[in-house]
C-alpha positions in Angstrom: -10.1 -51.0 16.5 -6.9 -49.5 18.0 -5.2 -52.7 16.8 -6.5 -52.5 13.2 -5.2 -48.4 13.3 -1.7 -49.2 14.7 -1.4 -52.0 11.8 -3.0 -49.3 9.1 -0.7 -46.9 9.8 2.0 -49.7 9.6 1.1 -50.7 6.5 1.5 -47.1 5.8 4.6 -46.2 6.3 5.7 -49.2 4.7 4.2 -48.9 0.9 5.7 -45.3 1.7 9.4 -46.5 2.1 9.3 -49.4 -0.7 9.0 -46.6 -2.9 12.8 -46.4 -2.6 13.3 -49.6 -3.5 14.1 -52.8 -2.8 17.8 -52.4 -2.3 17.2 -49.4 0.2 15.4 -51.4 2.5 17.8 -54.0 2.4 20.7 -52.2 2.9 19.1 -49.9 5.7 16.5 -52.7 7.3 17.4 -51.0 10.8 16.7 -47.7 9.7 13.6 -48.8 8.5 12.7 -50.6 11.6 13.7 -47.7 13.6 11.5 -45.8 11.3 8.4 -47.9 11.8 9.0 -48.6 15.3 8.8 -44.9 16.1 5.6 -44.9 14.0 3.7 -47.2 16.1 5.5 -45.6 19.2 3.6 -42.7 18.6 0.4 -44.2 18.0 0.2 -46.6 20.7 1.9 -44.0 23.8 2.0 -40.6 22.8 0.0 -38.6 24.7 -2.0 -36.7 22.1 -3.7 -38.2 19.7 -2.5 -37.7 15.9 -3.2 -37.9 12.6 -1.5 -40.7 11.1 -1.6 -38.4 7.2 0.1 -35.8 8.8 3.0 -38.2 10.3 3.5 -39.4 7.1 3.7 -36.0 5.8 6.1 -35.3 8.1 8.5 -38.2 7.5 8.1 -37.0 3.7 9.4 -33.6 4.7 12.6 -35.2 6.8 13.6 -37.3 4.1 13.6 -34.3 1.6 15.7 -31.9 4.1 18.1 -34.8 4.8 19.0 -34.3 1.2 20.7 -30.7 2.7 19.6 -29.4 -0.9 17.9 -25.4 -0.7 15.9 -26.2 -3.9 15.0 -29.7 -3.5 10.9 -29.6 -1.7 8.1 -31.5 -0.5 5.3 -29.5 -1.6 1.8 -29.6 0.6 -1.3 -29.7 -1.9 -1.2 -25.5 -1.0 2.2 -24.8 -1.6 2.2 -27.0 -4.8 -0.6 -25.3 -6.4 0.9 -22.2 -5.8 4.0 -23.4 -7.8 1.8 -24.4 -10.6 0.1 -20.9 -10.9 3.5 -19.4 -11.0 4.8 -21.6 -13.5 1.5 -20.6 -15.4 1.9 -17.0 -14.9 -1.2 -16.2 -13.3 -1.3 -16.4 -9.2 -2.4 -15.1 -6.2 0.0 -12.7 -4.8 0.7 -9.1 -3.8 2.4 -7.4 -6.7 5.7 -7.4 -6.0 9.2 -7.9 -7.5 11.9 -8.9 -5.0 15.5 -9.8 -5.3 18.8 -10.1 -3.2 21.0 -6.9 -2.1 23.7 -7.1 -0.2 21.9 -10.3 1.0 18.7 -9.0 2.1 15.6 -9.5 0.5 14.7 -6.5 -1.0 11.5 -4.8 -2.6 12.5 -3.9 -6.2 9.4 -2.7 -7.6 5.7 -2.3 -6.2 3.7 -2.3 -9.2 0.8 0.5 -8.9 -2.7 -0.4 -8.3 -1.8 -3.9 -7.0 -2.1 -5.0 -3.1 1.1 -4.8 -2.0 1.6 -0.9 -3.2 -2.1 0.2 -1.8 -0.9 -1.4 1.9 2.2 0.7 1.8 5.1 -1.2 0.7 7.5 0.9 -1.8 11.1 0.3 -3.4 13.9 -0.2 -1.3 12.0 -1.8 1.4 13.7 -4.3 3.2 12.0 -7.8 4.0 13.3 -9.2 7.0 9.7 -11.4 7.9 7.1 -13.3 5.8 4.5 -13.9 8.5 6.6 -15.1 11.4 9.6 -16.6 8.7 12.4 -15.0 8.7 14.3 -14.3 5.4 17.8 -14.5 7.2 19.5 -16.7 4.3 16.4 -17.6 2.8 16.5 -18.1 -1.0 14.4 -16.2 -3.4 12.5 -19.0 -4.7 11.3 -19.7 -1.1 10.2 -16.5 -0.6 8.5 -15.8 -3.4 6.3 -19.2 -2.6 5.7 -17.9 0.7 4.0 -14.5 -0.9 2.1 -16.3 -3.0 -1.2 -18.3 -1.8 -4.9 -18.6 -2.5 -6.6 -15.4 -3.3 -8.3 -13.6 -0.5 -6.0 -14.8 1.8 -3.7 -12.8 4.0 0.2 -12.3 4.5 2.1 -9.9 6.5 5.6 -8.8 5.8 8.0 -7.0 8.1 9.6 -4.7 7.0 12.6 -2.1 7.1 12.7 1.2 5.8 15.4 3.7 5.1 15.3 6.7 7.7 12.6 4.6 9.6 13.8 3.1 13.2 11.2 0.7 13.7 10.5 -2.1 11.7 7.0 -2.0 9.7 4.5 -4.6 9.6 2.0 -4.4 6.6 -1.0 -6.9 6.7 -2.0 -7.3 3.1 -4.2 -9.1 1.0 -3.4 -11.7 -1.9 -5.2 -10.6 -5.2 -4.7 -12.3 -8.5 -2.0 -11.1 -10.3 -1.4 -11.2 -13.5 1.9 -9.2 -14.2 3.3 -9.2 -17.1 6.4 -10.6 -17.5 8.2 -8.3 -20.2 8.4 -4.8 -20.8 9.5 -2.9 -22.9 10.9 1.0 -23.7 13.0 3.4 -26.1 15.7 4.9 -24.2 16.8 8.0 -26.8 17.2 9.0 -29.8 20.1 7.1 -31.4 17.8 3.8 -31.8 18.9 2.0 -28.2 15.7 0.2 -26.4 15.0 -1.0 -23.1 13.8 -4.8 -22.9 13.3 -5.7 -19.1 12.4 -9.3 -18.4 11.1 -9.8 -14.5 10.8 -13.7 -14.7 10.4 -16.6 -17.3 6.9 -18.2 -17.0 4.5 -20.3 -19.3 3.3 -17.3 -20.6 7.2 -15.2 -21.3 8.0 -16.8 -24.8 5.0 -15.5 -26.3 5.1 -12.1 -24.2 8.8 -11.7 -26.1 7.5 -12.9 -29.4 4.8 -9.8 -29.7 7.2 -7.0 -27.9 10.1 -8.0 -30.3 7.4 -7.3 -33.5 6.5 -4.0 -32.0 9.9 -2.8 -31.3 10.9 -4.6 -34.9 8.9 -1.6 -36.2 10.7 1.0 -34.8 13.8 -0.6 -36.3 15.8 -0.2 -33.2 19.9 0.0 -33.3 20.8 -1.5 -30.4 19.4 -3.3 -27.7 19.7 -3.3 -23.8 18.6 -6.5 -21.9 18.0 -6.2 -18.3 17.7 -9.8 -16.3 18.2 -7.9 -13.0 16.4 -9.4 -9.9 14.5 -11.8 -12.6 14.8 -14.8 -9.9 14.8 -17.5 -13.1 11.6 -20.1 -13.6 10.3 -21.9 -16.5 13.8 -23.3 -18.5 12.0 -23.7 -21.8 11.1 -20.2 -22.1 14.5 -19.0 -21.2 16.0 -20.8 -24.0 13.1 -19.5 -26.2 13.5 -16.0 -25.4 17.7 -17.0 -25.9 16.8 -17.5 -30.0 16.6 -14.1 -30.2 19.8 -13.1 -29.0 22.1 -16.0 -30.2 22.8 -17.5 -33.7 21.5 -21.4 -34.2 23.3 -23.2 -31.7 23.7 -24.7 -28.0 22.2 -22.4 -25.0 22.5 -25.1 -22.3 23.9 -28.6 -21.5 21.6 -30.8 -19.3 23.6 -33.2 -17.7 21.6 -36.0 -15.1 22.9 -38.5 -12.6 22.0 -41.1 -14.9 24.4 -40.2 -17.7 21.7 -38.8 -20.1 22.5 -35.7 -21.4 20.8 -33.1 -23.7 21.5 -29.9 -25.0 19.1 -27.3 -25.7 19.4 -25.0 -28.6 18.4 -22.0 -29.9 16.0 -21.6 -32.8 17.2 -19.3 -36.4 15.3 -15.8 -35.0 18.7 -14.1 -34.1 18.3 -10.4 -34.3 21.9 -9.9 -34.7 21.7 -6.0 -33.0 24.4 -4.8 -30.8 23.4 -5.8 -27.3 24.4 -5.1 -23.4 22.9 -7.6 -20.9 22.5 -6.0 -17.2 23.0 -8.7 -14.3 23.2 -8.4 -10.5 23.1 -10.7 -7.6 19.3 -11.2 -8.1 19.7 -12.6 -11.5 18.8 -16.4 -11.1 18.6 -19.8 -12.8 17.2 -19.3 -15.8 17.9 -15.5 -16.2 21.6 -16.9 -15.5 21.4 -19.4 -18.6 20.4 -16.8 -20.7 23.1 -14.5 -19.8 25.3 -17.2 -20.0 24.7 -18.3 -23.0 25.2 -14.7 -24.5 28.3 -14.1 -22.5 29.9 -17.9 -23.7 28.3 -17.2 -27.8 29.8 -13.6 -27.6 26.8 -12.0 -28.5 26.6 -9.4 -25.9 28.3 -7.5 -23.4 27.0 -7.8 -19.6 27.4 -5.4 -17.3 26.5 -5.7 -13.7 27.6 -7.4 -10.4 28.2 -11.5 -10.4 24.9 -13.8 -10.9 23.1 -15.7 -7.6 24.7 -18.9 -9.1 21.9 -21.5 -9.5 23.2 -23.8 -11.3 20.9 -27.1 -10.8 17.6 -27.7 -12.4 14.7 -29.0 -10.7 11.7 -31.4 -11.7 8.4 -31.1 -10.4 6.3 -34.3 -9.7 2.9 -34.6 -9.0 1.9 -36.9 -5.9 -1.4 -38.4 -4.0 -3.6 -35.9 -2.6 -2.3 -32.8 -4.8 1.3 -32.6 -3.2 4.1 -32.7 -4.9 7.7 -33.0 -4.9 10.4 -30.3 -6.6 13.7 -32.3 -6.6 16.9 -31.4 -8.3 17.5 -34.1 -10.7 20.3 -32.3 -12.9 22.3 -29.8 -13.5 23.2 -27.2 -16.3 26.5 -26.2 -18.3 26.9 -23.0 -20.0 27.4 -23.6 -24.1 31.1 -23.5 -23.7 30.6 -26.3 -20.3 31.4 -24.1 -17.5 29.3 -25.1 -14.3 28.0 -21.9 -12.2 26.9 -23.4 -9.5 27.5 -21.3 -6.2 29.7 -19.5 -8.3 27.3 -17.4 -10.7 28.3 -15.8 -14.3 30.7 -12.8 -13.8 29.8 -9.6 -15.7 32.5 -8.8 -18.7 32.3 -5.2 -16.7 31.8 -4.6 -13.2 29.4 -2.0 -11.9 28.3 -1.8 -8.5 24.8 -0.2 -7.7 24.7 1.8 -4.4 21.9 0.8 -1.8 18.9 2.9 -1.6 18.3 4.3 -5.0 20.1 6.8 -6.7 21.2 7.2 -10.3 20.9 3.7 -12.0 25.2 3.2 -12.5 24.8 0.0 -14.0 22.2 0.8 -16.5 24.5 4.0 -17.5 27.5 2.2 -18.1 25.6 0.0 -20.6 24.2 2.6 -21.9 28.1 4.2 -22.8 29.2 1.0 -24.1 26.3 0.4 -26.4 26.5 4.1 -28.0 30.5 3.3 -28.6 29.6 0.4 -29.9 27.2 2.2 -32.8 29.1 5.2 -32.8 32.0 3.0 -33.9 
């Protein structure tokens, strides 16, 4: 029997690498020996018995974080269902929106009535633990999947507070959440409104759709697009929601390792109104196509602090088991083929936003340049 287990898990490890090809293994057979060697190592004279799944699980893991790539991930069955629900829009969470200052993770908004806001947690706080993680460097994709999880289930989050010494530690538990993902508001009189958009899911293109008919009917003059802190997601509805605020024509250029390129377009519902984008350090992936694309058309004004700079575009695949694997397997070009990656899109005006609250400076400013704008 221990034979027959040493040889399974063998035989293992083995269908596992020829998934990489014939060529791999002949131009790495050491490695590869190495690799099964150490398998059957551990089976036959560690001391501790082990599961020979969760080895395999393990060598998936390495080989994805030997790529040295933030976004690139081997998903458990857990962590990849959670990626689906967010993709869907629905999830279990705590009803929060988070997003980098000064490069800490910050709480942007506690929405009421959700867990998150009845445990405590307010604006301004700052993350510095999910569970026992820190978020030292930690992207916002990551810790967004680490908030999420099954309903019912608990997470607690360190936190630091503004005129508190001591670091706060709230316990709370995941709910579903269904948050919407657009909002909408009239600012004054002269015909400006306020079209916030917190992240692009499944669910965002059609969200836009109906708020753009009900703001349609107030026949608004100008409009001002916040993509602050919206950390990015589904590309598709980005380029969607970019229709509306671009004439017929390129949003984005796809370019894989391959050689096969596309371009993604925008559809013929261009509201042609005057429009200020707001962007900060928080403003990710696909927020930063869309504010990319109206900076490179010329569409819009933005206003703001320099984008995260995500410039790479993930695939999600679907493995044994109900894991899965998010791997970059391209990257994007603004319209006019600028790459932003690490570098982010820079604001046409600058506007820093002081720490801790305070009078909204960025949102202000686009408020001046809009009014000149109709005024004129």
């Amino acid at each position: 029997m221990r034979l027959r287990n040493l040889l399974l898990a063998a035989a293992t490890f083995v269908v596992l690498l020829s998934l990489a090809g014939t060529l791999l293994l002949a131009a790495n057979y050491k490695h590869v020996g190495n690799l099964v060697r150490v398998l059957l190592l551990i089976r036959s004279q560690y001391l501790y018995g082990v599961d020979t799944a969760a080895l395999v699980d393990g060598a998936i893991k390495g080989m994805v974080e030997a790529l040295g790539d933030p976004y690139s991930l081997y998903l458990d069955p857990r962590t990849f269902g959670h990626l689906r629900e967010q993709i869907e829009g629905s999830f279990g969470g705590l009803g929060i929106l988070v997003g980098v200052r000064d490069r800490r993770m910050t709480v942007v908004r506690s929405y009421e009535n959700m867990p998150a806001q009845r445990a405590g947690i307010r604006a301004g706080d700052v993350i510095v633990k999910i569970g026992e993680r820190s978020t030292e460097d930690m992207d916002l994709e990551t810790a967004i999947d680490l908030m999420r999880g099954p309903v019912g289930t608990e997470v607690t989050l360190t936190v630091l507070r503004e005129g508190v010494r001591e670091p706060l530690r709230f316990t709370i538990v995941r709910e579903r959440i269904q948050v919407p993902t657009v909002e909408s508001r009239p600012i004054d009189q002269t015909g400006v409104v306020h079209l916030a958009i917190s992240q692009f899911t499944a669910q965002t293109g059609e969200e836009f759709r109906r708020i753009v008919q009900e703001v349609a009917a107030r026949r608004p003059r100008g409009i001002i697009l916040d993509l602050r802190d919206n950390p990015g997601g589904e590309l598709h509805a980005a380029v969607e929601v970019a229709g509306y605020f671009v004439p017929p024509g390129p949003v984005v250029h796809v370019e894989y390792r391959t050689g096969r390129n596309e371009t993604l377009r925008a559809s013929g519902r261009y509201l042609r109104l005057p429009l200020v984008v707001l962007v900060n350090q928080g403003t990710a992936s696909a927020a930063e196509i869309l504010a990319a694309a109206i900076k490179d058309r010329g569409t819009g004004i933005l206003v703001g602090t320099r984008t995260y700079g995500k410039g790479v575009v993930q695939s999600v695949f679907e493995l044994e088991n109900g894991a899965g694997l998010k791997l970059t397997t391209a990257r994007y070009l603004t319209p006019s083929r600028q790459d932003i990656n690490r570098k982010g899109v820079e604001p046409d005006v600058t506007v820093n936003q002081a720490a801790g609250g305070g009078p909204d400076l960025q949102l202000e400013r686009g408020l001046e340049i809009l009014r000149a704008r109709l005024a004129a």
